[in-house]
Structure formats: C-alpha cells, structure tokens
DRENDO-1510 file (C-alpha; in Angstrom, 1 decimal, always signed):
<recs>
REC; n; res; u; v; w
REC; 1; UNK; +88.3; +104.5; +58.5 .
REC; 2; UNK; +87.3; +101.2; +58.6 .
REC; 3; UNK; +84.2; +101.8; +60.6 .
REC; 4; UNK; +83.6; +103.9; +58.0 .
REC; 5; UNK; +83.6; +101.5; +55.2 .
REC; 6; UNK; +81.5; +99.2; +57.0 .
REC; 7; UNK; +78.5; +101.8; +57.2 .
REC; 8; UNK; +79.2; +102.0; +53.4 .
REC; 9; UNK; +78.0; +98.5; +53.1 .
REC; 10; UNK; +74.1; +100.3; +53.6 .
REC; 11; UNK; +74.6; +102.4; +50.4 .
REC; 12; UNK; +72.0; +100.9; +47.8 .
REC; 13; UNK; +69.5; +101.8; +45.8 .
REC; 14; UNK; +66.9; +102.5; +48.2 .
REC; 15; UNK; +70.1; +104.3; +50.3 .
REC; 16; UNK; +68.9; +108.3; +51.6 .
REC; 17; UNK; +71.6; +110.5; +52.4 .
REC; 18; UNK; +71.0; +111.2; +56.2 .
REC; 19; UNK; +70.5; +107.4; +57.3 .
REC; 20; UNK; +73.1; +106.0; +54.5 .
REC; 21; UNK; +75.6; +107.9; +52.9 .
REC; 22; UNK; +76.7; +111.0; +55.7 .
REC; 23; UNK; +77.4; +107.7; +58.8 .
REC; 24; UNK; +79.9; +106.5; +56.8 .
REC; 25; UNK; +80.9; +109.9; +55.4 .
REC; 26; UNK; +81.4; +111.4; +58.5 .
REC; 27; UNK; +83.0; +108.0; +59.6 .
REC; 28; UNK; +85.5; +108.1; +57.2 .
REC; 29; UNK; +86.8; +111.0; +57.6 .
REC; 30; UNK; +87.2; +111.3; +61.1 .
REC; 31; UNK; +89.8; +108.3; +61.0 .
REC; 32; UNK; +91.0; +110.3; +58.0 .
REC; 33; UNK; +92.0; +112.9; +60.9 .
REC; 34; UNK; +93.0; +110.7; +63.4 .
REC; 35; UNK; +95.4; +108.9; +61.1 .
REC; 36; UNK; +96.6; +110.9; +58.3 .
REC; 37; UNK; +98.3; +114.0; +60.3 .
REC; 38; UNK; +99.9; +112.1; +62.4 .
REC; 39; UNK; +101.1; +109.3; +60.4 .
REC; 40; UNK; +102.5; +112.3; +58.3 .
REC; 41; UNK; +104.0; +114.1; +61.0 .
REC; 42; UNK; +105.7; +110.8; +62.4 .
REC; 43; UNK; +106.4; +110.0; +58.8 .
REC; 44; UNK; +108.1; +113.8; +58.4 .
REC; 45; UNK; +109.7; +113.7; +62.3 .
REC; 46; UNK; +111.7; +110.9; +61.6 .
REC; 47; UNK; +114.1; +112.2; +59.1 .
REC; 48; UNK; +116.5; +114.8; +59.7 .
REC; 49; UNK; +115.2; +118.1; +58.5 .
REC; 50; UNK; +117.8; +118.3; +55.6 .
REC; 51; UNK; +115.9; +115.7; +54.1 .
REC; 52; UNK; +112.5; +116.5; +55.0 .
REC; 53; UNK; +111.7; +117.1; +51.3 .
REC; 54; UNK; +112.5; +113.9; +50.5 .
REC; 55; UNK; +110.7; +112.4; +53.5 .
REC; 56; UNK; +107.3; +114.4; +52.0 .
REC; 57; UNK; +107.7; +113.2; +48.5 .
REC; 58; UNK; +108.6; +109.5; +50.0 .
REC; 59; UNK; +105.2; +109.8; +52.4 .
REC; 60; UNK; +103.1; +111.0; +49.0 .
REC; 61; UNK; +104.4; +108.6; +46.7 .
REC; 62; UNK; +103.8; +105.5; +48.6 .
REC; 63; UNK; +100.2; +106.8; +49.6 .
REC; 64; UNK; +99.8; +107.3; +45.9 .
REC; 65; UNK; +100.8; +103.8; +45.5 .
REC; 66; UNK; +98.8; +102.1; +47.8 .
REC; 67; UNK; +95.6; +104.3; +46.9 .
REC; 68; UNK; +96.5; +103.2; +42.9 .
REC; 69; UNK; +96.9; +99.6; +43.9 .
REC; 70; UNK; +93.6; +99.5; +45.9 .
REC; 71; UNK; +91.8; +101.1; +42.9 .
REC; 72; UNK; +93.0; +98.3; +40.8 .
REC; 73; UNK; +93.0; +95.2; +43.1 .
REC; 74; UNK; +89.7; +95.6; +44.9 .
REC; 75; UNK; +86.9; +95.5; +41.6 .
REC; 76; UNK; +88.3; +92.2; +40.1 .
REC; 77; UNK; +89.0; +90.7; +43.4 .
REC; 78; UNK; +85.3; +91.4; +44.3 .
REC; 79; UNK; +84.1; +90.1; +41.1 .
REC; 80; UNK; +83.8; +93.2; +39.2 .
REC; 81; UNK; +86.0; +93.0; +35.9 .
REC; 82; UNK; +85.2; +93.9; +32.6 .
REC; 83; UNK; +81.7; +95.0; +31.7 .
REC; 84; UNK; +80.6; +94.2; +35.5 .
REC; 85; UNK; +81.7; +97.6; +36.1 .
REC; 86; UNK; +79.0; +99.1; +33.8 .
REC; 87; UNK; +76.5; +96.9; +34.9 .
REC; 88; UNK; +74.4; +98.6; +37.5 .
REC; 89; UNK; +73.0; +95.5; +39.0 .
REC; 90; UNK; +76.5; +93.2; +39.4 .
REC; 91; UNK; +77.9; +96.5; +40.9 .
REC; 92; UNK; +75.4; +97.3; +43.7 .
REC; 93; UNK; +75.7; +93.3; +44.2 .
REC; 94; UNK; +79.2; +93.9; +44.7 .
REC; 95; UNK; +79.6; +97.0; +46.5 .
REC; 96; UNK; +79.4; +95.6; +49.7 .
REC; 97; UNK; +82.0; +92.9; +49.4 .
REC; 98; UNK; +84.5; +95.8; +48.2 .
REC; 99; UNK; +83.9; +97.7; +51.3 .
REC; 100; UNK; +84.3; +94.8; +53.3 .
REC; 101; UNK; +87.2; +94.4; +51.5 .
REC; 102; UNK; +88.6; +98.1; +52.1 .
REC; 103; UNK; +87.7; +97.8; +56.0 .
REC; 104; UNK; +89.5; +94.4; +56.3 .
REC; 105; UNK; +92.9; +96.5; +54.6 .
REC; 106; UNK; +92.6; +98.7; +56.4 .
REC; 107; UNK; +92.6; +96.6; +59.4 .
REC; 108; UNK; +95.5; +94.8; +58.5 .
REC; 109; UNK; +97.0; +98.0; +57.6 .
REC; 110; UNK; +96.5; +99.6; +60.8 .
REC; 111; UNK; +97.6; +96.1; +62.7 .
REC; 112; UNK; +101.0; +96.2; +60.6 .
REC; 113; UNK; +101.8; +99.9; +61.7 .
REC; 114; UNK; +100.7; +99.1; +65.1 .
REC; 115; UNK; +103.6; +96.6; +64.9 .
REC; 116; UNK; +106.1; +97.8; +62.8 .
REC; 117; UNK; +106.2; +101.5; +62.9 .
REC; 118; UNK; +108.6; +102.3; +65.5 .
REC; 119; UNK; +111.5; +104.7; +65.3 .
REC; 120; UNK; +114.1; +105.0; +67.9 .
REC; 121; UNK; +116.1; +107.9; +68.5 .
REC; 122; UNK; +120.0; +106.0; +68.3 .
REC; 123; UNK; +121.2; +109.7; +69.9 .
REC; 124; UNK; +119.2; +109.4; +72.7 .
REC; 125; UNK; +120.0; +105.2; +73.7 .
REC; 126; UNK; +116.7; +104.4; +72.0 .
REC; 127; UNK; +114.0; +106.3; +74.5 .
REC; 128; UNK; +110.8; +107.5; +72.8 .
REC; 129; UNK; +111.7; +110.9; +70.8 .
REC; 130; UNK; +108.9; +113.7; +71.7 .
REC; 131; UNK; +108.1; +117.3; +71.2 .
REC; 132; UNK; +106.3; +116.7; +68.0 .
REC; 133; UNK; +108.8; +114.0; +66.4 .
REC; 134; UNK; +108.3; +110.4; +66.2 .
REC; 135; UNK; +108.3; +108.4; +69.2 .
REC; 136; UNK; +109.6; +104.8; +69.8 .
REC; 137; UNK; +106.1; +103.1; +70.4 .
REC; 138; UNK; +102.3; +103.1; +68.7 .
REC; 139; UNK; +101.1; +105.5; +71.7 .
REC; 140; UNK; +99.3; +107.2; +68.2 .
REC; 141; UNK; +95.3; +106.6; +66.8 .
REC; 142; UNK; +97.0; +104.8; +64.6 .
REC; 143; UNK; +100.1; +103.2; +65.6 .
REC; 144; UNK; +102.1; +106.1; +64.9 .
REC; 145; UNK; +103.6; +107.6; +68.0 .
REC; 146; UNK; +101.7; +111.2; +67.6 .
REC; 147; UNK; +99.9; +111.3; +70.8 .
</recs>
C-alpha cells in the first residue's frame, strides 16, 4: 500500500491515467489484498467464536478510527488547513507531501504489527495456532500470521 501511495506522488495536473493514476491504483490495492483479509482473518481467528461478533465490530471500528483520524491529521499536518483545501494550486503543491505522509504510516504501521501482533495459543504451550487461525509469529504479508 505504501508503494502505492508513493506512485501517487506523480498525480498532477499534466497526470494521464495509464502512466499516473492506474500504477498507483493497481498498487494500492494489491497490498489492499495482501493485508486486509488476512489481518481480518487473524484479527477474527483469535477470539473464540462465541465472540466473533464482537471481534468483527472491534476490527471495523478501529479501522474506522484510524481511517477518520488519517482524514483529519494528514491535510493540516501537510499544510493544507482552511481555505488551502479549496485552493487548487496550494493542494497540488501539497499532494505529494500527504502521500508521503500516508506511505511513511503506513510503514510504521506495518513495522508495529510486524512487532506486536502475535497471539499465542495458552492451550497449546504457546506453539503457532494454524488451520486458518492466528498464528504466534508475522509469517503473514503483513505481519499477521495468515500465510
């Protein structure tokens, strides 16, 4: 994803589709699919499946969170408060330091579940858990444990 955001950093005004916008597009979205299904299956895995609903909502909500946060964090700490966002000039100037921004997150992001995201199975004397649950190590894309 962060890839992604980095090819974003071409987008202008003199930006075509095919050479600008689809890289990063297609980009994008393939660490969309690398990360998001498995974070959410390791996310859903590790809770017992009598709380499964509640291990969904939790997954959504912080998501949500993070995706709110970014939305309101990233313009002003760029540069782009107040009337800069209808400014079509101060935004293109500032479009690339956002998704420089976005691509160093979600480095860091990425680097914190690398290094934080383990879940050991207390059952088993804390060897990996497989078979489509969470396992005890970042063997995942992205730090997740799902494959």
């Amino acid at each position: 994803m962060a890839a992604g955001a980095l090819l974003f950093r071409r987008v202008g005004a003199d930006a075509t589709f095919l050479a600008d916008v689809l890289p990063g597009t297609l980009a994008f979205g393939l660490g969309l699919v690398a990360c998001v299904a498995p974070v959410t299956a390791a996310a859903l895995g590790a809770a017992p499946e009598a709380q499964a609903g509640a291990a969904s909502g939790t997954n959504n909500a912080v998501a949500r969170t993070g995706q709110l946060l970014a939305v309101a964090a990233i313009p002003p700490a760029v540069g782009l408060g107040g009337d800069a966002l209808s400014d079509p000039a101060r935004l293109a100037a500032a479009f690339p330091t956002a998704m420089l921004a976005v691509a160093g997150l979600m480095v860091l992001g990425g680097a914190a579940g690398f290094a934080l995201l383990r879940t050991r199975d207390r059952e088993d004397g804390g060897r990996p858990i497989r078979a489509g649950r969470a396992s005890s190590g970042p063997e995942g894309a992205c730090g997740d444990g799902g494959g």
